[in-house]
C-alpha positions as CSV (number, residue, x, y, z in Angstrom):
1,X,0.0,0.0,0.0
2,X,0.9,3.5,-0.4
3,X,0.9,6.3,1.9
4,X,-0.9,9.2,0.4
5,X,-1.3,12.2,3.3
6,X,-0.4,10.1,5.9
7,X,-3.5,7.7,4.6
8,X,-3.2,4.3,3.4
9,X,-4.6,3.8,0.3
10,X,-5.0,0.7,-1.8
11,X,-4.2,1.0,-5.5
12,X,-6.2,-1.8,-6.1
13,X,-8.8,-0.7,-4.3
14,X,-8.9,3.3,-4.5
15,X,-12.7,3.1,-4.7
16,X,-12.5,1.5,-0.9
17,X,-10.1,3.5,0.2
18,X,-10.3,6.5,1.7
19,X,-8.2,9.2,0.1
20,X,-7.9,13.1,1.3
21,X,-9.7,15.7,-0.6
Protein backbone atom coordinates (compact mmCIF):
# COMPACT_ATOMS: atom_id res chain seq x y z
CA UNK A 1 0.00 0.00 0.00
CA UNK A 2 0.93 3.47 -0.41
CA UNK A 3 0.89 6.35 1.92
CA UNK A 4 -0.87 9.24 0.43
CA UNK A 5 -1.32 12.21 3.28
CA UNK A 6 -0.35 10.06 5.88
CA UNK A 7 -3.47 7.66 4.65
CA UNK A 8 -3.17 4.31 3.44
CA UNK A 9 -4.55 3.81 0.30
CA UNK A 10 -5.01 0.68 -1.76
CA UNK A 11 -4.24 0.99 -5.55
CA UNK A 12 -6.22 -1.80 -6.14
CA UNK A 13 -8.83 -0.69 -4.25
CA UNK A 14 -8.91 3.26 -4.48
CA UNK A 15 -12.70 3.08 -4.70
CA UNK A 16 -12.47 1.47 -0.85
CA UNK A 17 -10.10 3.50 0.24
CA UNK A 18 -10.28 6.51 1.72
CA UNK A 19 -8.22 9.22 0.06
CA UNK A 20 -7.87 13.06 1.27
CA UNK A 21 -9.71 15.72 -0.60
Amino acid sequence: MTTRGGVYVRPVDSTKSTEPS
